[in-house]
DOBAGU-29113 format. One record per atom (N, C-alpha, C): y, x, z. Coordinates in steps of 0.05 Angstrom, whole numbers, plus 5000, padded with zeros to 4 digits. Example, Ala and Ser with C-alpha at 12.3 -4.5 7.8 and 13.67 -1.06 7.14 Angstrom:
2
488652645156 491052465156 493452645156 495552575142 497952735143 500152585157 
//
This chain:
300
954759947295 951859937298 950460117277 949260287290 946260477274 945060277257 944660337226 941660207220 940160387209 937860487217 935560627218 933660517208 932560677180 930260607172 928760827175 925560677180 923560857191 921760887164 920661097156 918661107141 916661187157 914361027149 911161017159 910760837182 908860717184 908560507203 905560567208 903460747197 900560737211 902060957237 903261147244 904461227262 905461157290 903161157308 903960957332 907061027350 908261217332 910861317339 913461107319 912360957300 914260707290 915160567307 912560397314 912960197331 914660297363 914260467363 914960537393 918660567394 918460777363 921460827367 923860607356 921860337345 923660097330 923159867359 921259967372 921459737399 923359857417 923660187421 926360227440 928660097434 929260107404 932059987395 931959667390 930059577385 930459327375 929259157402 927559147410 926658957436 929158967465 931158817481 931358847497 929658757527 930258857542 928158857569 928558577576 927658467596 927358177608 929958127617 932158227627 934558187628 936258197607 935058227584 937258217561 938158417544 937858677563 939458957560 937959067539 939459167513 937659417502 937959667516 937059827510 936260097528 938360277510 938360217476 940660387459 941860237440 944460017456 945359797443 947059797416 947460117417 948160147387 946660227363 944460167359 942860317341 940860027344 939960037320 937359757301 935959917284 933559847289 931159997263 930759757247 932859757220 932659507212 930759447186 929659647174 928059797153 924659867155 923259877147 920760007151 919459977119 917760287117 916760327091 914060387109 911660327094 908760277106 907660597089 908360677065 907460837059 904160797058 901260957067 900260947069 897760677074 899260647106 898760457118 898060137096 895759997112 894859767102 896859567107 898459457090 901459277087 900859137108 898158967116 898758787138 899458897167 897559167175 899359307196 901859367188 903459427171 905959457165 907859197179 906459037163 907858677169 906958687205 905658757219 905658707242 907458867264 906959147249 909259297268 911959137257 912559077230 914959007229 915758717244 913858517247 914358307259 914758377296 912058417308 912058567336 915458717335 916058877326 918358977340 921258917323 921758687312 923858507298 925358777279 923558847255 924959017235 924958767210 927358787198 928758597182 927358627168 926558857143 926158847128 923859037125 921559027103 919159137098 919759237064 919759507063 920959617030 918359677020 918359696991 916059766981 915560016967 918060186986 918260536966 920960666986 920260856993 923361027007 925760926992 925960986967 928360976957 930460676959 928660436970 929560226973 931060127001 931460377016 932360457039 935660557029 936160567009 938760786998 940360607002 942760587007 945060407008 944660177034 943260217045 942059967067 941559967092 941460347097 940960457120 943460637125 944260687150 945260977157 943561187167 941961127172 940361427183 936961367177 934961557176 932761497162 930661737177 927561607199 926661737203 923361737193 922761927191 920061997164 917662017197 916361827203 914261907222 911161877217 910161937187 907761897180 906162077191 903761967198 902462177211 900762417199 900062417171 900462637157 903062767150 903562987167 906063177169 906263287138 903763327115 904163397097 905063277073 906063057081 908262827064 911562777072 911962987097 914762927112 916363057087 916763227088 918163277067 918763237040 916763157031 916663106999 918462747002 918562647025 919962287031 921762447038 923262487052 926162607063 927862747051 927462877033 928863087018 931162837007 930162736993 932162456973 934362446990 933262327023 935162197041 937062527048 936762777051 937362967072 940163017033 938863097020 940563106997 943262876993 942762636999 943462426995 945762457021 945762547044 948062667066 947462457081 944562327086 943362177109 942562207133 942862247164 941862337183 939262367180 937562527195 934662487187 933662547212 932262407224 929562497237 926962557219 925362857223 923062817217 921362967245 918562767231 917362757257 916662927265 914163127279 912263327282 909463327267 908763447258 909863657244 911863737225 913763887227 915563797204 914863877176 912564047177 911164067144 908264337152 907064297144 904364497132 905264857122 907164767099 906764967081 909565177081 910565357075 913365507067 914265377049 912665357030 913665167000 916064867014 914664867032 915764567045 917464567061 918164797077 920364947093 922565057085 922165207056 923565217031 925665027020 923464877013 925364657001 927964477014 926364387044 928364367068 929864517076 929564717074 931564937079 933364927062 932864937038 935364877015 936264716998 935164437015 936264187013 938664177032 937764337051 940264237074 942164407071 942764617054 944464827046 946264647024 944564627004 945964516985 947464326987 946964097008 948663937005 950363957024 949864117043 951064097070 950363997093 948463847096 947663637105 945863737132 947063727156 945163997171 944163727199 945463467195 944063287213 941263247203 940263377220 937063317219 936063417241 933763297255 932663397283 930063297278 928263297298 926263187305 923663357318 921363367300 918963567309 918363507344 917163637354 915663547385 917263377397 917163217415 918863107433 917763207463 916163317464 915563517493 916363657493 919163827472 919863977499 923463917501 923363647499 925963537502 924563387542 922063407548 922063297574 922963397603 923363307619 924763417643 923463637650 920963637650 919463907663 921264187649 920964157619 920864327606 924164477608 925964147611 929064277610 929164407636 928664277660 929064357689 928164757687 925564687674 924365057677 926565207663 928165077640 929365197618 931665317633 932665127656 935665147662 935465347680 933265317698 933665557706 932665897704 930665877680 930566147665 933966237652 935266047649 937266127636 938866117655 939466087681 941266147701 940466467712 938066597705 937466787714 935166707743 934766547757 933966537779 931566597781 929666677754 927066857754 927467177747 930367197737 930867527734 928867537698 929067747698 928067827664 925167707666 924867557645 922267407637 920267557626 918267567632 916267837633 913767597625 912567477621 910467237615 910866927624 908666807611 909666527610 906366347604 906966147607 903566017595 904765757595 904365627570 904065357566 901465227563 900365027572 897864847569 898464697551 896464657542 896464267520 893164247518 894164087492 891364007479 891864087446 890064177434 889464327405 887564267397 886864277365 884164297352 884364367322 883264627319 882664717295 882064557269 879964357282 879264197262 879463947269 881763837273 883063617285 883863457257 883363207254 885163007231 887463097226 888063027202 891063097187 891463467204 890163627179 891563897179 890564047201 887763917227 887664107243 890264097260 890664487269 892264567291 894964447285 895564387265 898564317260 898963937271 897263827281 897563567292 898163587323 896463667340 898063757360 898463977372 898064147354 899764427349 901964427360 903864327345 907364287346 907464247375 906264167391 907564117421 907664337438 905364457434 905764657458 906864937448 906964957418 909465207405 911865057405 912964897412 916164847409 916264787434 914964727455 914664807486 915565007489 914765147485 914165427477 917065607480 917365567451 919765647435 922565527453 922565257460 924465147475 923765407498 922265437516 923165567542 923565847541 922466017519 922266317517 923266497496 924966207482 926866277452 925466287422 926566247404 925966237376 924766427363 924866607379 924266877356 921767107365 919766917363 917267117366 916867247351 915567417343 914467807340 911667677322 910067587338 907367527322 905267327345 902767357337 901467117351 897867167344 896967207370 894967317379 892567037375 890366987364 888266717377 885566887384 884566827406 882166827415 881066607425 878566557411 877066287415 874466287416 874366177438 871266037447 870265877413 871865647405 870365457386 873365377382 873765227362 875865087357 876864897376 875864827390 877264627418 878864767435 877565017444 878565137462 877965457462 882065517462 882765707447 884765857469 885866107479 888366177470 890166357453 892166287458 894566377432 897166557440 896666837452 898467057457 900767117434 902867047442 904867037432 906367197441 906667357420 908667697428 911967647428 913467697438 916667777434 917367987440 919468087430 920268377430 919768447461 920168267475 920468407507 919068227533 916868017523 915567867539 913267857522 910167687528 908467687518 907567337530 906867057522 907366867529 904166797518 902266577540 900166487535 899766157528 899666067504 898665867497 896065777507 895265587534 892465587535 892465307529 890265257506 889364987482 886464947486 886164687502 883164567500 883564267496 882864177480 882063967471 880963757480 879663807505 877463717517 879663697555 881563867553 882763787580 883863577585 883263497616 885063237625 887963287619 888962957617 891362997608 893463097636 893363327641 895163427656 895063707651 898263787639 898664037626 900464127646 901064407642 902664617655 904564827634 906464887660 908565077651 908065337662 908765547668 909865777684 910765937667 913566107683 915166267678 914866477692 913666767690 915166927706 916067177701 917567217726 920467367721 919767657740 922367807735 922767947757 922767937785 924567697790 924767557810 923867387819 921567297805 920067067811 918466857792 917166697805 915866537784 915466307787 914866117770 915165797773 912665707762 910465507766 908965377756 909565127768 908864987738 908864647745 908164517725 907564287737 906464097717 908564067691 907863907671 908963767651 908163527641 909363377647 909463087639 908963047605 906662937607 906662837574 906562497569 908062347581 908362007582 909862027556 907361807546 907861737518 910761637506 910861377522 913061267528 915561417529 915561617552 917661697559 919061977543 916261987525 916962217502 918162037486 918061917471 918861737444 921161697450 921961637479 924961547493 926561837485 925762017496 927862207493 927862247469 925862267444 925962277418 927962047402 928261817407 930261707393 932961797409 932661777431 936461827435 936762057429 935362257424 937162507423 938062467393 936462287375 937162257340 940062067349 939261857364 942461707369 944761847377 944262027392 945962167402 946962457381 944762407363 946062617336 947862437322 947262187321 948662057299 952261967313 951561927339 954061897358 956462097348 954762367355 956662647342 956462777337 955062627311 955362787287 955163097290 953263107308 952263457308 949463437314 947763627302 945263687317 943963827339 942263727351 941763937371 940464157372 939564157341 938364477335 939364617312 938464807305 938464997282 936964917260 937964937232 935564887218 933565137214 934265427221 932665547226 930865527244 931665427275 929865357296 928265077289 929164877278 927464687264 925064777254 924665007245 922864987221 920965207235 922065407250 920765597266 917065527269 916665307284 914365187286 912565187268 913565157239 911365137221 911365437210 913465607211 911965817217 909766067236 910265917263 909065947280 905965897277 905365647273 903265437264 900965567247 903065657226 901965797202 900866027208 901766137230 900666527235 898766457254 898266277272 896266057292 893866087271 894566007246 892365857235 890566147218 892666207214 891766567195 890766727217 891266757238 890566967266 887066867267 887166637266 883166387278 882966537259 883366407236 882266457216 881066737206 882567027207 882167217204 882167447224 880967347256 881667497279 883067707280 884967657271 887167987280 889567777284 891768037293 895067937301 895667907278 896667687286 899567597250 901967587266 903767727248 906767687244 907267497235 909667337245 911567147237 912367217201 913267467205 914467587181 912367507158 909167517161 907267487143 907567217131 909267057146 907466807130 910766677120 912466847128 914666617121 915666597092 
//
């Protein structure tokens, strides 16, 4: 059996991902019978919501500092909703040769990408995943599988939808930023060129995203119904479709794929593709900010 401690509990992504593992359904069944979120650090959060997510979804124990997680847990995920504290809590655990989930955003700054970056060098320690859980959803893999079977022929543009805001709580674009660039990045590869913003107002924006050999449209309003889109197209063709953003059913694929890291003991990303996003994010935010194209290269 997994025991998983969660850091942060004002994060309506605690409770969700300590009720997948710990609550079973009305028949009995857990949904991921090997894994317990048996841990929770409140961080921030007002102790008595702490004490309630921990009661509501049967976590053993309530700590009063990360470090009281060391010896007690096997694997440890950081989901505060200020992204600009993920790192400075995880490093201990990622050094320490702990599985890690961290959440989305996985950090603000380079300084903070840095350090993660050569935390996980140093020790070796390369289990770690996390960041968006949209584009682990079916829409996104189904488009994926078959851009990569070829059945659109050479990818020539692309447009992801979401929702964005410049001047959004915790950090602005980088809150739900992260979803529709690692959307993104999942369907049309890791390695963008640079990144274009033109904007009406901070709600509603888009975000031209260059690659050596395609050119891909972020369209971000703030203000849209919750029903987002994909399209791919190709030489040979093109695909639009919806994308599912169920809350629920994001958080689901977000813990098993961490269970299923810890199963074997491999990850399902790169720590260079991990981190991609907050460089991405970063040239998003420098492009508004100073209307011209930014390079990737500028900010890393």
């Amino acid at each position: 059996m997994f025991k998983i401690g969660i850091l942060g509990s004002d994060n309506s992504h605690a409770g969700r991902f300590a009720g997948i593992c710990n609550l079973p359904n009305p028949e009995g069944r857990y949904l991921i019978p090997d894994a317990r979120v048996t841990a929770i650090y409140g961080n921030d959060d007002d102790p008595a919501h702490t004490k309630e997510v921990a009661e509501s979804c049967k976590i053993e124990r309530i700590v009063q500092s990360p470090e009281e997680m060391m010896g007690t847990v096997d694997a440890v995920m950081v989901v505060y909703r200020d992204g600009g504290q993920h790192i400075r809590d995880i490093l201990p655990f990622i050094r320490a040769g702990y599985p890690c989930w961290i959440d989305k955003p996985i950090a603000f700054s380079s300084e903070d990408v840095n350090a993660l970056l050569e935390a996980m060098r140093e020790s070796g320690n390369t289990l770690v995943c996390g960041g968006s859980t949209l584009k682990l959803n079916y829409d996104v893999r189904t488009l994926k599988t078959k851009i990569d079977a070829g059945e659109l022929g050479e990818i020539q543009s692309g447009v992801v939808t979401y929702r964005s805001n410049f001047e959004a709580d915790y950090n602005g674009i980088y809150f739900y930023g992260s979803h529709p660039c690692e959307a993104c990045m999942k369907l049309f590869g890791f390695d963008p060129v640079s990144v274009y913003v033109s904007a009406v107002n901070p709600e509603n924006f888009t975000v031209a995203v260059k690659y050596a050999d395609k050119i891909i449209t972020l369209v971000l309003n703030n203000k849209t119904p919750d029903e987002y889109f994909i399209m791919a197209n190709g030489t040979k063709g093109c695909i639009c479709k919806t994308m599912e953003d169920h809350f629920q059913t994001l958080v689901t694929l977000g813990i098993t794929e961490f269970v299923e890291m810890l199963r074997a003991k491999q990850s399902p990303i790169s720590p260079e593709n991990l981190v991609m996003p907050v460089y991405m994010l970063q040239a998003i935010e420098k492009s508004y900010k100073e209307g011209r194209e930014v390079t990737i290269d500028e900010v890393r």
